[in-house]
DSSP file (Angstrom, degrees, kcal/mol; ACC not computed):
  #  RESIDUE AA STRUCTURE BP1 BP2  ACC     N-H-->O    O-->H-N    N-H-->O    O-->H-N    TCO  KAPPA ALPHA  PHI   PSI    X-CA   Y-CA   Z-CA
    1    1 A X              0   0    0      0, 0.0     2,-0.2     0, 0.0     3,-0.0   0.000 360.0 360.0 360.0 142.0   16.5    6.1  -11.3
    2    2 A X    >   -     0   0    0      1,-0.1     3,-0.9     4,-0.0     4,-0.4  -0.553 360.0-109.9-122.6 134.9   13.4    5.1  -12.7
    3    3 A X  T >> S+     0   0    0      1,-0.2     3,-2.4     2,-0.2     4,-1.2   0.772 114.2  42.4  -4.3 -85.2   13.1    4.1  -16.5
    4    4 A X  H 3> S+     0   0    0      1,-0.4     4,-1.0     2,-0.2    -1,-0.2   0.646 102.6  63.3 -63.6 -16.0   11.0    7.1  -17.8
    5    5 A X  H <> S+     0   0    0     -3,-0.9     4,-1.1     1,-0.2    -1,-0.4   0.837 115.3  43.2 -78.4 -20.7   12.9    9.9  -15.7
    6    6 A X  H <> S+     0   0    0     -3,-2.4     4,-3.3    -4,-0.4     3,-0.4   0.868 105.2  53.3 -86.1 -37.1   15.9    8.5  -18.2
    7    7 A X  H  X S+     0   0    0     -4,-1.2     4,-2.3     1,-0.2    -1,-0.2   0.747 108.6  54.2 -73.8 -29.3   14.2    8.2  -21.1
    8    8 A X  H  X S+     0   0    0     -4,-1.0     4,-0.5    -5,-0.3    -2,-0.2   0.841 110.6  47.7 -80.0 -23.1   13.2   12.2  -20.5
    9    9 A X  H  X S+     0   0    0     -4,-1.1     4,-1.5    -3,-0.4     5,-0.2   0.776 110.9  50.1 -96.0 -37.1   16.8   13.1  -20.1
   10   10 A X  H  X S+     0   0    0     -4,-3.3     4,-5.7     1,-0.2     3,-0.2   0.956 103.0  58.9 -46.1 -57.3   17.9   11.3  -23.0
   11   11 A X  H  < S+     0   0    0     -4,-2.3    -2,-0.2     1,-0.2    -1,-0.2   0.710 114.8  36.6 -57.2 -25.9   15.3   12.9  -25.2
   12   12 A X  H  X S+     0   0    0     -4,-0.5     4,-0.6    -3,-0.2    -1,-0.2   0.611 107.7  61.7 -92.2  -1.4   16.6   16.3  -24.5
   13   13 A X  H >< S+     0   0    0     -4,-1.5     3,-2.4    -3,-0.2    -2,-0.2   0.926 105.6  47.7 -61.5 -52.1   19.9   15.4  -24.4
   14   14 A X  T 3< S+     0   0    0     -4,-5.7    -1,-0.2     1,-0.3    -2,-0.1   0.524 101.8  67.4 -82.0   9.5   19.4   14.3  -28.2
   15   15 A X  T 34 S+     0   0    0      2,-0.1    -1,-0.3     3,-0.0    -2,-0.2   0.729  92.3  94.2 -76.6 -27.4   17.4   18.0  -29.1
   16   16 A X  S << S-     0   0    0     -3,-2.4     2,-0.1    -4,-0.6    -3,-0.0  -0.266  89.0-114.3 -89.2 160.1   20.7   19.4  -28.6
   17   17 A X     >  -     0   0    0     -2,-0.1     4,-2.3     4,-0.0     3,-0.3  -0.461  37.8-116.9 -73.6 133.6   23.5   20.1  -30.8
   18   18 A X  H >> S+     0   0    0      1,-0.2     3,-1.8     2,-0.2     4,-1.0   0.793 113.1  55.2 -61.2 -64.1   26.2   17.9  -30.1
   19   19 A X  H 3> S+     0   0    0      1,-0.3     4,-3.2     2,-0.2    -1,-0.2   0.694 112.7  52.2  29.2 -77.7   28.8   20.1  -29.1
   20   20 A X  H 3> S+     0   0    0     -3,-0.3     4,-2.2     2,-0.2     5,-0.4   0.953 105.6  52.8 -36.3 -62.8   26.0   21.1  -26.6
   21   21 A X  H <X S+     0   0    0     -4,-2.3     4,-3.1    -3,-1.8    -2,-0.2   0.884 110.8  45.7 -49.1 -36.2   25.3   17.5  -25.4
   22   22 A X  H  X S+     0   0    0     -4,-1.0     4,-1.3     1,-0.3     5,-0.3   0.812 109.4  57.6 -75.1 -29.3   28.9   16.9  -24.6
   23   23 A X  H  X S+     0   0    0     -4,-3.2     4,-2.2    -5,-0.4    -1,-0.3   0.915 110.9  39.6 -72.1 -19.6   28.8   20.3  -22.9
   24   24 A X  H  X S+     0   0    0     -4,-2.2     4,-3.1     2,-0.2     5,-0.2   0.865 115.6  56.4 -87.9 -23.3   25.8   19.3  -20.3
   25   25 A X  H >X S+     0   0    0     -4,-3.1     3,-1.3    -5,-0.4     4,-0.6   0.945 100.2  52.9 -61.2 -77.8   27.4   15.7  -19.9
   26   26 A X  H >X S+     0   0    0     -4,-1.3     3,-3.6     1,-0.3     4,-1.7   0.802 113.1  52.3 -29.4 -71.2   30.9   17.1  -18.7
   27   27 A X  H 3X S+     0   0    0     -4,-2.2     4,-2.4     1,-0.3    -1,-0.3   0.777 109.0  45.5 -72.5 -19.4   28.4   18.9  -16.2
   28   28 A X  H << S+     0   0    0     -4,-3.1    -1,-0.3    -3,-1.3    -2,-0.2   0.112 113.0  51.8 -36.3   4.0   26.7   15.8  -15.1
   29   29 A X  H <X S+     0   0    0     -3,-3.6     4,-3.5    -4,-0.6     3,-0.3   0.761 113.3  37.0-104.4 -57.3   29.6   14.4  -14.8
   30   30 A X  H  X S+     0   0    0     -4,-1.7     4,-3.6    -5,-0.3     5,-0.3   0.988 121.0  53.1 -56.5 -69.6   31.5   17.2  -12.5
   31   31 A X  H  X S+     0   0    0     -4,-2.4     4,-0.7    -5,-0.4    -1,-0.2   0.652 113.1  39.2 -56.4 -10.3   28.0   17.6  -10.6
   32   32 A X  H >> S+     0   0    0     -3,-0.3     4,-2.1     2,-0.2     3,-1.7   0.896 115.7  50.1 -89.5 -63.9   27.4   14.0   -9.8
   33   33 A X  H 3X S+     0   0    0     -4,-3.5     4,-2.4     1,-0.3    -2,-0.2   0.754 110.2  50.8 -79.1 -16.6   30.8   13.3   -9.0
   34   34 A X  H 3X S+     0   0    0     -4,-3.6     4,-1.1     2,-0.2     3,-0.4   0.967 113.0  47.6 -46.6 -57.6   30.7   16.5   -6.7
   35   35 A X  H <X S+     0   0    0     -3,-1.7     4,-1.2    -4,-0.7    -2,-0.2   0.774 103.4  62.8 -68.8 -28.4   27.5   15.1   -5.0
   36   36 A X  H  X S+     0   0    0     -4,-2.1     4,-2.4     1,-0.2    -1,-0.3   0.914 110.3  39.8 -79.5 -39.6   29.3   11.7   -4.7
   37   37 A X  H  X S+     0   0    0     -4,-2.4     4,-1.4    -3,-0.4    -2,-0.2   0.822 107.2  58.4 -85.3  -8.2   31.8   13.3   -2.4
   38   38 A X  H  X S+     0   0    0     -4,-1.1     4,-1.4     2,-0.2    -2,-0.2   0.770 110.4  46.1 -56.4 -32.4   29.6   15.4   -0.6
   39   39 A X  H  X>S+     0   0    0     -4,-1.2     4,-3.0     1,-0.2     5,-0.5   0.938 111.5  49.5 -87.3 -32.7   27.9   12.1    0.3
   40   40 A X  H  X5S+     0   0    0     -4,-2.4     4,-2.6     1,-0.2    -1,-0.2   0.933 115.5  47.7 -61.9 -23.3   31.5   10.1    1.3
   41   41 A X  H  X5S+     0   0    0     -4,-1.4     4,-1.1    -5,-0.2    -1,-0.2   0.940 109.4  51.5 -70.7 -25.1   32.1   13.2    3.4
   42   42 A X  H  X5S+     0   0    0     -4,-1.4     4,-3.1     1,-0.2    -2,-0.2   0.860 115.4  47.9 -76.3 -37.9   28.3   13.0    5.0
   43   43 A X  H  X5S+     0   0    0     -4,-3.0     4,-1.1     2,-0.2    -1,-0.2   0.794 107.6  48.1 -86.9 -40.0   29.2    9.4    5.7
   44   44 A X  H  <<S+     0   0    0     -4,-2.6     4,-0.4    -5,-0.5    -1,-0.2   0.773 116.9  44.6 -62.6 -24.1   32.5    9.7    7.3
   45   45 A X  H  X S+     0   0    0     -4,-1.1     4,-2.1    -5,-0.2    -2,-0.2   0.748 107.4  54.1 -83.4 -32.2   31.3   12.3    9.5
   46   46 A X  H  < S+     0   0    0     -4,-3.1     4,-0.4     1,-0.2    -3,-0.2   0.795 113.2  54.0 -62.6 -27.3   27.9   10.5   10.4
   47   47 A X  T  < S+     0   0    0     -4,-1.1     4,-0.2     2,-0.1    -1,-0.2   0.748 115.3  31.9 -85.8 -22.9   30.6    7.7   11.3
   48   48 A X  T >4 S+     0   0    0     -4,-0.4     3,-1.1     2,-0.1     4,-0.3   0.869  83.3 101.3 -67.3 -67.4   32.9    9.7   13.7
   49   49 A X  T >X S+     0   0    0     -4,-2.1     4,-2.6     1,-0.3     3,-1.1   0.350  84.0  47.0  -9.7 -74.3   30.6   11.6   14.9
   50   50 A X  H 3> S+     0   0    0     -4,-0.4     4,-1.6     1,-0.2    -1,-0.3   0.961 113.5  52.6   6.9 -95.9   30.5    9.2   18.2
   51   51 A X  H <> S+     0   0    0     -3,-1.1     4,-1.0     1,-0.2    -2,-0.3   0.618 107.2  48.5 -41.2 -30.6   34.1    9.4   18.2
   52   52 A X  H <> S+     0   0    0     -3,-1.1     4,-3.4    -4,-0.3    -1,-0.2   0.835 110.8  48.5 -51.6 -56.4   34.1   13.1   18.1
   53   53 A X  H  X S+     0   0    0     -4,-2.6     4,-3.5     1,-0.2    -2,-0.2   0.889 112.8  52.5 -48.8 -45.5   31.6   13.5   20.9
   54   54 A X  H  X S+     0   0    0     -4,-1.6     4,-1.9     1,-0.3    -1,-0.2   0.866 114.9  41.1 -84.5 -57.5   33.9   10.8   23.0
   55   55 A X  H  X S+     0   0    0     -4,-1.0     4,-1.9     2,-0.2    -1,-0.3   0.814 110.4  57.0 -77.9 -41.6   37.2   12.9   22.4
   56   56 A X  H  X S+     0   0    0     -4,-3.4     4,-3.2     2,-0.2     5,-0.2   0.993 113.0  43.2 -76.2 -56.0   35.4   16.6   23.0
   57   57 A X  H  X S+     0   0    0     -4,-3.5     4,-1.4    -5,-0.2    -2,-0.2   0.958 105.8  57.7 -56.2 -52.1   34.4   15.4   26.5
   58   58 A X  H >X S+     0   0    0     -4,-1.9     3,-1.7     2,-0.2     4,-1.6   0.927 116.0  40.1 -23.9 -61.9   37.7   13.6   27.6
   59   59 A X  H 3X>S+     0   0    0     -4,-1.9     4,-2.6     1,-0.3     5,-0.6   0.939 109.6  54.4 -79.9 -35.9   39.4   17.1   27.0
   60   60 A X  H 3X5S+     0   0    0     -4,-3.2     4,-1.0    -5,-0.2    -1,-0.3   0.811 115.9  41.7 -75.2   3.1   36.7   19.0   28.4
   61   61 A X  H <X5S+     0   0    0     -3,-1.7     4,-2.4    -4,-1.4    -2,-0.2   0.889 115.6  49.3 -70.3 -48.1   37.4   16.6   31.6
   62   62 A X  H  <>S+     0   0    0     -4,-1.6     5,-1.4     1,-0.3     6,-0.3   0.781 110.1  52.7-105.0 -42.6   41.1   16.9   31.2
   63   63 A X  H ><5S+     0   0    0     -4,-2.6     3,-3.3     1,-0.2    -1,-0.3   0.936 107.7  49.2 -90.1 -47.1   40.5   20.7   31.0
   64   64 A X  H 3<<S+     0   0    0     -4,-1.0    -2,-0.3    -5,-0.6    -1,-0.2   0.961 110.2  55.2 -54.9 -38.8   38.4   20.9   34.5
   65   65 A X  T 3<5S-     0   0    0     -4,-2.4    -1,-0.3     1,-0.1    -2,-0.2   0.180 113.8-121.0-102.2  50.9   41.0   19.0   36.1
   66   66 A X  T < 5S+     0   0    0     -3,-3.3    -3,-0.2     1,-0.1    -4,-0.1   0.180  75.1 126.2  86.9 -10.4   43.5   21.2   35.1
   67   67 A X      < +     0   0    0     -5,-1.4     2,-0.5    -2,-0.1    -4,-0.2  -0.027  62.5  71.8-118.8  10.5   45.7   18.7   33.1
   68   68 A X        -     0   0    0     -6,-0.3     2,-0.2    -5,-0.2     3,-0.1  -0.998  63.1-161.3-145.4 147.2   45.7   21.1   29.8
   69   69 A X        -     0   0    0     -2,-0.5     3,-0.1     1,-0.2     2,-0.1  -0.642  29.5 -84.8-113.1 170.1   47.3   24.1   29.5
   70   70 A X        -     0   0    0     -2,-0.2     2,-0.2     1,-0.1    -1,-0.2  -0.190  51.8 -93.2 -51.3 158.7   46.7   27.1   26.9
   71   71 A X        -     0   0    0     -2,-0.1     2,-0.4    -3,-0.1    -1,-0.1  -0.634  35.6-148.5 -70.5 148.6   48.0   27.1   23.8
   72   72 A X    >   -     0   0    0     -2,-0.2     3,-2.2     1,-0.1     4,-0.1  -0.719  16.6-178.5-118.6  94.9   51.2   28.7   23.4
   73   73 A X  G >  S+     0   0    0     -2,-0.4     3,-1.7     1,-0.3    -1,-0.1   0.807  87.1  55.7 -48.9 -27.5   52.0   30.4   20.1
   74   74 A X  G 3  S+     0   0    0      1,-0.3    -1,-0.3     2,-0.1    -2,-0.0   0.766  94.7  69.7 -77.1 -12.7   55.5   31.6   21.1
   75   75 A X  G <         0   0    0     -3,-2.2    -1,-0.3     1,-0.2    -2,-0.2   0.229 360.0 360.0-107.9  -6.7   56.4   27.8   22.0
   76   76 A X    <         0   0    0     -3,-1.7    -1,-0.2    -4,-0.1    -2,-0.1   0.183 360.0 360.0 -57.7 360.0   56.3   26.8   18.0
């Protein structure tokens, strides 16, 4: 994050009452760290993703030759 974009967030952090500041930090806090799992989720899936493809054709092979059955609820 580039210097000045910091310096700007600071400077309205510190117009606010404290009470206030600490309330917009806790939501920086929450909202980054939300975004920070959004991104591990983006990256685990971008990493499977391969692997996904590889698995969904195997069964749709498995399923043309006959070698999978329906599911069967009553069989739980």
């Amino acid at each position: 994050m580039k210097c000045t974009t910091l310096n700007t967030i600071n400077k309205m952090l510190e117009s606010l009452p404290e009470n206030k500041q600490e309330q917009v930090l806790n939501h920086l806090y929450n909202y980054i760290t939300e975004l920070q799992g959004e991104i591990k989720w983006d990256l685990l899936f971008k990493n499977s993703e391969k692997e996904i493809s590889r698995i969904a054709r195997e069964v749709k092979e498995e399923i043309k030759k006959g070698n999978i059955e329906d599911f069967d609820y009553d069989r739980l």
